[in-house]
N, C-alpha and C positions, 0 to 999 in steps of 0.2 A: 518295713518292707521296702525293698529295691523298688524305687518307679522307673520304667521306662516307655517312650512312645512308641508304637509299633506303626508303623506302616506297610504297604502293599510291596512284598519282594525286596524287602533289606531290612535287616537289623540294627541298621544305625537309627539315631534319637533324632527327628525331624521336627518343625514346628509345620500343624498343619495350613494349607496355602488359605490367603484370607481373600474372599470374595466379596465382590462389590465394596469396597474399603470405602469409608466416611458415610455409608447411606444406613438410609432403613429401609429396610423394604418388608413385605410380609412375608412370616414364618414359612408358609409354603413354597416361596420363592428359593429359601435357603437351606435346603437339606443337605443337611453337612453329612451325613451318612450316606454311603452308598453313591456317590458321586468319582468317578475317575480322577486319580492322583489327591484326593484328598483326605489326609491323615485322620482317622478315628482313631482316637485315643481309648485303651483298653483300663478301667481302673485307675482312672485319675481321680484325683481328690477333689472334690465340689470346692467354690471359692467362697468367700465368708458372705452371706445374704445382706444386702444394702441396709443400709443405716436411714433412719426414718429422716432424720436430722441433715444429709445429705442429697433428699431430692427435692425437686423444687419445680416450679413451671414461669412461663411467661418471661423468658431469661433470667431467670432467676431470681425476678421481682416476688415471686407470691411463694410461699411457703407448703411444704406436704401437710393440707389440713384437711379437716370434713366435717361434715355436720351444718351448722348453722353460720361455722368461721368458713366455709370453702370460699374462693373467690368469685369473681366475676369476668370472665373476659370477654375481649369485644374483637379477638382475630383469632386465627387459628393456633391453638396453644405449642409452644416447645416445651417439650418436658423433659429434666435432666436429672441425673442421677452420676453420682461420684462414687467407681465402684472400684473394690481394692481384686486382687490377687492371692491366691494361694502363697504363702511364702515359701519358697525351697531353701530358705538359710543362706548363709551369708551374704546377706542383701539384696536376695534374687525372691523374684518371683513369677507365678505364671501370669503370662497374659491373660486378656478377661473382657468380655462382649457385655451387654445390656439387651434384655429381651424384657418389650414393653407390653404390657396389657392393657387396652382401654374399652373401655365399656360405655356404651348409652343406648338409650331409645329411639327410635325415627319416627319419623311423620305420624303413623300408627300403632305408636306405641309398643311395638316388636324390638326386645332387644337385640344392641348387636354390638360384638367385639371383632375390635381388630388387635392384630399380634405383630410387632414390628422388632427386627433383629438388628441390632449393629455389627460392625467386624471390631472384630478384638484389639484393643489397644496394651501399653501397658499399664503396672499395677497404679493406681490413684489416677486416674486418667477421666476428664467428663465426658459422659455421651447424653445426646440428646437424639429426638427423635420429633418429629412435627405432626400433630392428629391432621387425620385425611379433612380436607375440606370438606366433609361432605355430614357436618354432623349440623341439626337443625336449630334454628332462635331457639333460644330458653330451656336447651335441652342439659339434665345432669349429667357432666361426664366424671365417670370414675376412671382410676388408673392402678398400675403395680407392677411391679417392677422385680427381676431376678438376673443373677450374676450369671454368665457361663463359659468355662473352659474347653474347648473340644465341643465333649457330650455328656459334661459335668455341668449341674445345674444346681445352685442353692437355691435355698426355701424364699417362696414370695416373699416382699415387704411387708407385704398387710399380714402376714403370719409368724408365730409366737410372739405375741404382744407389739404387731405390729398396726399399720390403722392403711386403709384405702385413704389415696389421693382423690381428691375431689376438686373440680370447679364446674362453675356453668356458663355456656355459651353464650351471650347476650349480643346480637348485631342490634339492634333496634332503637335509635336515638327514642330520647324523653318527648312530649310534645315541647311546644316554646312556650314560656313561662306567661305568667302575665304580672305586672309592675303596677304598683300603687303607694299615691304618700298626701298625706296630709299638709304637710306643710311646705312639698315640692311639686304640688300638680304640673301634668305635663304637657303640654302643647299651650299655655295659656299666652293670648295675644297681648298679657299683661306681664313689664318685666317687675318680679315679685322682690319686695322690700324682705330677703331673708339672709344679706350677708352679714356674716357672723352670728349667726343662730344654728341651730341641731335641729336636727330631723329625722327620721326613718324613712325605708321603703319595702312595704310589703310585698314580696313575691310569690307565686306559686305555679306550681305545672299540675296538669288535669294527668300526669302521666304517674301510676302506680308506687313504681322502680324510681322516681326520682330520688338519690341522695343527696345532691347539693347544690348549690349554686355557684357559676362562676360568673363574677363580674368586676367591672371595670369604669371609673371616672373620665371623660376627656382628658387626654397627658395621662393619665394615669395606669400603673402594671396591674393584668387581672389578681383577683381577687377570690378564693376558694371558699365557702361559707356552707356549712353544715344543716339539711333540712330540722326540723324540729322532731319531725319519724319518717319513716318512712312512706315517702308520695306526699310528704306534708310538704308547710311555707317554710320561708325564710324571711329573718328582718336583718336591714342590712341600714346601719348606723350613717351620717351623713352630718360633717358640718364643712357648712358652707364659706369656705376661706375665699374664694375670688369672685370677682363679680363678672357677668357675660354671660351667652349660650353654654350650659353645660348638658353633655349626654350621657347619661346609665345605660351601660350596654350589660343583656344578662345572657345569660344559658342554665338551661336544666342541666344536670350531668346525672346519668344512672352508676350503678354500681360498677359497672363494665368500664365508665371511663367515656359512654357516649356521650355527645353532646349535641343539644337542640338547636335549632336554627335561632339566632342571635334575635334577640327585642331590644329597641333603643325606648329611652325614655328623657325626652327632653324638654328642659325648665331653662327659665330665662333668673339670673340674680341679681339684683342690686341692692346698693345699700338706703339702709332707713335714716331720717334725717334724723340729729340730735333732739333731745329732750329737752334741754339747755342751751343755750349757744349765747355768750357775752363777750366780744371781743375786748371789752374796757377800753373801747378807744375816743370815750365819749368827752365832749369838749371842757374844756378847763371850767370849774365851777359849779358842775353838776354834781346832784344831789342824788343821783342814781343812774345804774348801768344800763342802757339798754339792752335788752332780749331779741337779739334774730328770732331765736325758739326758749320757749318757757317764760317763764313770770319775768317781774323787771325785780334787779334786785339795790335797794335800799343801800345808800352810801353812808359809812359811820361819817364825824368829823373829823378825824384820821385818816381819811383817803383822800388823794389829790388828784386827780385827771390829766392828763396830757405828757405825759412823762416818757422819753425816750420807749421805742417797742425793741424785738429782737431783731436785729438788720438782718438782710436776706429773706424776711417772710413778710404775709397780706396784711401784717399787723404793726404798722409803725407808732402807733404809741400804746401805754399800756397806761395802769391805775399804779399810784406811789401808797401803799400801808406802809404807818409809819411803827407800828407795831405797840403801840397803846392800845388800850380797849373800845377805844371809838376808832382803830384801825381798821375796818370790815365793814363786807356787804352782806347781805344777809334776802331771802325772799320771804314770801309770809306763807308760802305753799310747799309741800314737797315738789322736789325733779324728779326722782326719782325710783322706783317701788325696788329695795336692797333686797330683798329676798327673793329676789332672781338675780338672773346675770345683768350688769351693770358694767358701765367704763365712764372715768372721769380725771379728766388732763387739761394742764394750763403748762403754758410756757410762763417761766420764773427767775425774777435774778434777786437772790438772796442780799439784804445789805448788813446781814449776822450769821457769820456761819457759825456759831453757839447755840447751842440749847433745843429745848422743842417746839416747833414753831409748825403752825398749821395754814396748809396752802387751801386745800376742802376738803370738809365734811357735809353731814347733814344730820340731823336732829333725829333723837330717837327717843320717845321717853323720856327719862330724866339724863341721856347721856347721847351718844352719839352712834351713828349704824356705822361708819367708818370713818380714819383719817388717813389724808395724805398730805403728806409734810417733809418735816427732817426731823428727826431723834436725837438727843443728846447724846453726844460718846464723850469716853477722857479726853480725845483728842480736837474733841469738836461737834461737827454732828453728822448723821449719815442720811442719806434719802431715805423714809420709810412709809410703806401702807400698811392698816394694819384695817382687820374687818375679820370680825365672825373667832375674834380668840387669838388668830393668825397674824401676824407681823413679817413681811417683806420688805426686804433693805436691799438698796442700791448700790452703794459705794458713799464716798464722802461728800459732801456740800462743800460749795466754793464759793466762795464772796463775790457780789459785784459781776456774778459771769451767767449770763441767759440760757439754761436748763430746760429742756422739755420733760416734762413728764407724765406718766398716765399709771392708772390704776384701772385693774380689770380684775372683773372676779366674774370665774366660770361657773353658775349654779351648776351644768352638767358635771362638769370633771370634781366641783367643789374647791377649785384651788384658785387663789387669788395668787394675784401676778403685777409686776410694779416693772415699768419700763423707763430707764434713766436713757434720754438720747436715743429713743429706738431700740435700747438696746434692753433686752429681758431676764429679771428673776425672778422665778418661780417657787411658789413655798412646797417643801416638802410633803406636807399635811394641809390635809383637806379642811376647809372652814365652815363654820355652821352659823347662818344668821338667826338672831335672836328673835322667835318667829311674836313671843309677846310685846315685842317691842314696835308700835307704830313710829314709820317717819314723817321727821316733824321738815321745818326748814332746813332751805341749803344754804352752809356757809360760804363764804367766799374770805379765810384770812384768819378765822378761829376755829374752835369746839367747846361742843361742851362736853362737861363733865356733872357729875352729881353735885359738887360746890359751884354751878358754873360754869359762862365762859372761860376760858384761859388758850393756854398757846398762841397767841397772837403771832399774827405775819409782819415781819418786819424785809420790807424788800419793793421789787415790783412783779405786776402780774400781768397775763394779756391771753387773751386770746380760750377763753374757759369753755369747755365744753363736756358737754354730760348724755350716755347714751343709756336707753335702756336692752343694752346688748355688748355682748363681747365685740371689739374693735380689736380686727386681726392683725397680723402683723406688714402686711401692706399698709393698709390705714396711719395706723402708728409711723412707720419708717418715712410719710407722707408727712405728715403732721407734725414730726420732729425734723422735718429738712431747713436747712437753710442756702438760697442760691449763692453762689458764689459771689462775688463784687468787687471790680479794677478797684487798685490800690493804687497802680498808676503806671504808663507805660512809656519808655523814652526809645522814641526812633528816629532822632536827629534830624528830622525833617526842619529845611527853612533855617540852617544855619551856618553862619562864615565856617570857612577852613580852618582859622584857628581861634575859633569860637572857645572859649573857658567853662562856661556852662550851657546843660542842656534843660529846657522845662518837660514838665511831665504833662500829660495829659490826663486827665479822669481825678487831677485835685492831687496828683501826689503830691512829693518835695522833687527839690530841681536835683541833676546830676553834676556834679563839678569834674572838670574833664584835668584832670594832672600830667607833667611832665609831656612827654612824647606821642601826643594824641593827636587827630587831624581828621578833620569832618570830612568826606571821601563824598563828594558829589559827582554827576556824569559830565562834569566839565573839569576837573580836577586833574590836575599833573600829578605824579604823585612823587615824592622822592626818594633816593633810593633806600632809605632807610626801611619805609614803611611797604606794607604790603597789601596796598589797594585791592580788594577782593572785588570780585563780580561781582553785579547788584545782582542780592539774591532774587531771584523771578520774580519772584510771588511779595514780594516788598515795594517801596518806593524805591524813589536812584538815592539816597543818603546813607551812610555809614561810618564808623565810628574807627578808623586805624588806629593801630597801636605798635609801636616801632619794638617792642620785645623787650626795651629797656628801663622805659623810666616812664611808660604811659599806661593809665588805668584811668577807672572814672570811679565814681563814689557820689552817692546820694549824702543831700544835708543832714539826715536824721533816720532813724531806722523807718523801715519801712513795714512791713508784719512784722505784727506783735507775733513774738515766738510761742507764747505760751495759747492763742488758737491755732486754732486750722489755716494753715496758711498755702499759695502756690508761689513762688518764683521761680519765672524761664527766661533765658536768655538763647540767643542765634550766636555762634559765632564761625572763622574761617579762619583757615592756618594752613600753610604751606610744608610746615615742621612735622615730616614723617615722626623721628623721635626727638624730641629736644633733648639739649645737653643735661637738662635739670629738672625739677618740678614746677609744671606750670597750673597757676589758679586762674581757673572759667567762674566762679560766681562764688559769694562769700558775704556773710551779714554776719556783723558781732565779732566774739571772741575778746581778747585783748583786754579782761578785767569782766567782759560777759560772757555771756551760753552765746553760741552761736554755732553756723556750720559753713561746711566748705566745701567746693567741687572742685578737685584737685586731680590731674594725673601728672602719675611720677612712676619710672619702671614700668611704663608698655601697664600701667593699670589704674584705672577708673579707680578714684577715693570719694568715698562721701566722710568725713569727718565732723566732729562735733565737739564742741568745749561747753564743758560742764560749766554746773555754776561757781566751784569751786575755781576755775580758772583752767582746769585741764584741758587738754585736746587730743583724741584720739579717735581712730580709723574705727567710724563705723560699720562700715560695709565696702566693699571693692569685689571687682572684678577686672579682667583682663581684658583691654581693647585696643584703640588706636585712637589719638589724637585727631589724626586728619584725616578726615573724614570723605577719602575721593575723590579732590578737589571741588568738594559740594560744599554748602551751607549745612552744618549741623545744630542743631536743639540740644539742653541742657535743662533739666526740670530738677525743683526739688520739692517735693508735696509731703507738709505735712498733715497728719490726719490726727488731731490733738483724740478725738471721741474713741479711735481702736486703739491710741498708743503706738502708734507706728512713724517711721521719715522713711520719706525714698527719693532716689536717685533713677531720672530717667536719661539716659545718653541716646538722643538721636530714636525717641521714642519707641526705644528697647524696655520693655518691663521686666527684668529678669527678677528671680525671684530671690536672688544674693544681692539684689541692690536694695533690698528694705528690710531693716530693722526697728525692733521695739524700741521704742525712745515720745519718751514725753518734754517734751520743755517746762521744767518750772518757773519761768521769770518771762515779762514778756522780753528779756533782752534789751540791747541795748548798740552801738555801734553802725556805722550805715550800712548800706548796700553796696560792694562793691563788683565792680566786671572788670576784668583783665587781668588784674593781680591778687595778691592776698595783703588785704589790709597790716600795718606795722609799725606802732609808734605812730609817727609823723610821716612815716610814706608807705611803703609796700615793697615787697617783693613778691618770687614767682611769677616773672611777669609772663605775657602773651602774647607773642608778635602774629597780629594777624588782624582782624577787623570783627568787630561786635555791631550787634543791629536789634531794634525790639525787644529790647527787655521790658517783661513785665513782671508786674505782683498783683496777687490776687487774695483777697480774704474766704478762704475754703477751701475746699480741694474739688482739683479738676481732673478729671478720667480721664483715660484713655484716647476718648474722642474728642474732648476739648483739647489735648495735646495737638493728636492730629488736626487740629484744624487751624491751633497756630501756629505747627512748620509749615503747612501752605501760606502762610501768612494773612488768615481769617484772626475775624476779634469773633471767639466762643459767644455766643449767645446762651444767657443763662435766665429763664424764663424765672420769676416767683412763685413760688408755692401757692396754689390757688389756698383760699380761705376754707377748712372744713366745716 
């Protein structure tokens, strides 16, 4: 059949005028019939009746459900529906409104529907429509929905196998919960020995409708946690990484999304002291170690006392096992109860990196509850823990070189954990201690086994300690530190103008001053060769010219050993926006060793490095500028032997293309030089300008130790207190 619109006094095809457009308003408002100028369509085709799967509420958060899935809202709902058009072919179709049906009950139980109309948009178009405020707490509201053109109207939603929209109105937060824990009581005037232990916290609200809990740690993002039914508790898991005031903040949450007025729950943490504690630094001659904490332990004939400690830490000497069977100490008690969580770590400097060799255990029955040591590889041997089945490996063993290491094993999570230098791996699979097996004594240098002691410690030890608790990783990163330490620093203080060499301070070697150098004091002529720089402020009046030709300085002997942790920085001043050629700021090695080099050349910053093989290549660069403003500028090179990293800092710029992966294998070899690049029997690359304060340091220095020696501060580097 022909369709056509009919309107009042012409036969042409109109689209009827759309009234109040974007709104809802009630059905009675919008009587599209019988209104002046407005097109009644005669025999129009109804539009295809809404699809279940296309309406939704709450922006379109909550889905068309009912029954026991309806939602919960906690504002006044929008309800939308995506409704299509009559198609008239060739890609047309008719416009098409949404007319809303919502249903509920009020205060006395009397139902009541409101009827809400949109204006017609076109075909696949959303309309939404917003329930009147005026619907009460906890009351169900149903909803449904029908398409219309003109005064063509399709079949409800909720009909031929369709389903009423449903949700319920909920304004009324939860009451506030209340907060409970055994092993974190709160308000206590006592700060509680529970770092690195697990805990719970029992929660609940007196409120019905509660479904969950939201909470949150001090520093910490909230936290959403599922009641156990509904109006029930919650347990809300807790282990304790830091020590200090911590607050549990909670809320009930109802179904709706409301939320109760916040409860704090605050506990004080600290740490528990060790179960053990033998620092081995007992005087030459003794027959046994003293105990800060735990039994005294028993010196085989094999152990020697007094024997160098790890420098930079509270432990300047340690115990020499010589790795015979009368190498060890031994207690006559357990430390320990292994079938819980435990942590036990010694600083070690292996003098065999072969084979399997045991730092501690302790006694189990005929065998042992665990070992930490090194395992034999083809290659040699690798750090390992092993406890409860499980075996954790660190990396490889090094001879001769002071290792921290620790062993933790989490009864909660079940996974034991081996930390080489702070630094952590974690076993895949969970370990199970052998609950028949009592512990016997703690080794200090063997194990046993069923035949026996064996594995013997061959090396030194210090600083032993044993907790009955997981040691987090603060702890540990504490405990494997070592403070930096001057290696020695030349600032030409107190010496002639054409002084040959310069002494170090802090015990280095001396600096020998070559070719075209000239001690630049505040009485100094300077000639015109050289380029007397302004005493830098923050220094003394002395400094070190360098005529750009044939003057550099060089230490007698190398100064850091390459293969640790090492810092050297140098000051220097230059007038050479861009020099003709490449000029070298600081340089150790090379030349038949590993070493590296601060070079610019081409408008760009070089950090370089020669391998052991004798090569030298551009490790890392960026682009900058020589002179540096007519200022004093900084030049740092810190290596970080433990991450496998060198950097280069310019003028206390950390960019992050000035550091690269790079370990030293050898400690090197070759001096220290400033000014030029070491070569044969002289140098080139030289530096016409003035050098001041050069130091070396055993470690690495951050950031703020940087900065404190371009003001011309000596970094204060504090020792690691004793755990």
């Amino acid at each position: 059949m022909k369709r056509r619109a009919v309107t009042a006094g012409s036969g042409t095809r109109k689209r009827p005028v759309r009234l109040l457009t974007g709104l809802a308003v009630p059905l009675t408002a919008v009587a599209l019939a019988g209104l002046p100028g407005v097109a009644v369509a005669a025999g129009e085709t109804p539009p295809p009746a809404p699809e279940i799967k296309n309406l939704s509420m709450d922006e379109g958060t909550a889905a068309c459900v009912s029954g026991t899935d309806r939602p919960y809202l906690r504002s006044a709902a929008r309800l939308k529906a995506r409704l299509a058009g009559h198609p008239l072919g060739d890609g047309r179709f008719d416009t098409v409104g949404g007319e809303f049906e919502i249903t509920w009950r009020d205060g006395d139980g009397q139902p009541v529907t409101k009827t809400l109309r949109t204006a017609e948009k076109q075909n696949g178009s959303d309309f939404t429509v917003t329930v009147p405020d005026v619907v009460p707490h906890d009351a169900a509201v149903s909803w449904r929905v029908r398409a219309f053109h003109g005064d063509a109207v399709s079949t409800w939603s909720d009909e031929n196998g369709g389903h009423a929209c449903e949700y319920v109105y909920d304004l009324k937060a939860p009451e506030a919960p209340t907060v409970a824990s055994e092993e974190f009581p709160a308000d206590s005037a006592d700060w509680l020995p529970v770092l690195g232990r697990h805990g719970t916290f029992t929660v609940r609200s007196a409120s019905a409708d509660t479904a969950s809990y939201r909470y949150w740690f001090t520093g910490g993002a909230p936290v959403d946690i599922a009641a156990d039914t509904l109006g029930g508790s919650a347990t809300i898991p807790y282990f304790a990484t830091r020590d200090g005031s911590i607050t549990l903040t909670v809320q009930a949450v109802d179904r709706a999304g409301n939320a109760s007025p916040q409860v704090s729950h605050t506990f004080r943490v600290s740490a528990s002291d060790p179960l053990g504690s033998w620092d081995l630094n007992d005087p030459e001659g003794a027959t046994s170690a003293h105990a800060s904490k735990g039994p005294v332990a028993e010196a085989g004939g094999g152990v020697t006392f007094g024997a160098d400690g790890p420098a930079g830490t509270a432990y300047p000497k340690s115990a020499l096992l010589d790795g015979s069977a009368s190498g060890h100490l031994a207690t006559e008690t357990p430390v320990v109860d292994t079938h819980g969580s435990f942590s036990a770590g010694a600083w070690v400097k292996p003098a065999d990196a072969t084979g399997t060799r045991t730092v501690l255990s302790q006694d189990a029955g005929e065998g042992h509850s665990f070992t930490l040591g090194q395992r034999a590889t083809d290659d040699g041997a690798e750090w390992a823990f092993t406890f409860g089945g499980r075996t954790v490996t660190g990396g490889p063993v090094e001879a001769d070189r002071w290792t921290h290491v620790e062993a933790v094993y989490d009864a909660y999570t079940g996974l034991p954990r081996l930390y080489v230098n702070g630094t952590a791996t974690t076993a895949k699979k969970a370990a199970a201690p052998d609950e028949s097996a009592s512990d016997g004594a703690f080794q200090i240098g063997r194990a046993r086994t069923a035949a026996g002691y064996g594995a013997y410690w061959s090396g030194s030890v210090a600083a032993v300690r044993v907790h009955g608790r997981v040691l987090v990783d603060d702890e540990i990163t504490r405990a494997a530190s070592r403070a930096p330490s001057s290696l020695g620093l030349w600032d030409f203080e107190g010496l002639a103008e054409d002084a040959k060499s310069a002494p170090a301070t802090h015990g280095g070697p001396a600096m020998t001053l070559h070719g075209g150098t000239l001690v630049a004091n505040s009485g100094t002529t300077c000639p015109e060769a050289y380029l007397c720089a302004p005493f830098p402020p923050d220094f003394a009046d002395a400094t070190l010219a360098l005529d750009g030709e044939s003057g550099w300085a060089s230490t007698t002997e190398p100064v850091p050993a390459l293969d640790e942790s090492f810092t050297v920085v140098a000051h220097y001043f230059t007038d050479d926006t861009e020099p003709e050629g490449p000029v070298t700021v600081l340089a150790q090695g090379g030349e038949g060793h590993e070493g590296f080099r601060v070079r610019y050349a081409d408008s760009t910053w070089q950090l370089l490095v020669t391998d052991a093989d004798g090569t030298e290549r551009v490790l890392a660069s960026t682009p900058g500028h020589l002179e540096p403003y007519q200022v004093w500028a900084q030049v740092a090179v810190v290596h970080d032997r433990e991450h496998g990293t060198l950097r280069l800092v310019v003028d206390d710029n950390w960019k992050d293309e000035l550091v690269a992966s790079h370990r030293f294998a050898t400690a090197g070899g070759g001096a220290l030089a400033v000014g030029a690049a070491p070569s044969g029997e002289g140098a080139h690359e030289f530096l016409h300008g003035a050098v001041d304060n050069v130091s070396a340091y055993r470690g690495v220095l951050d950031q703020d130790d940087l900065s404190s020696l371009a003001f011309g501060n000596e970094p204060h580097f504090p020792v690691p207190e004793a755990s």
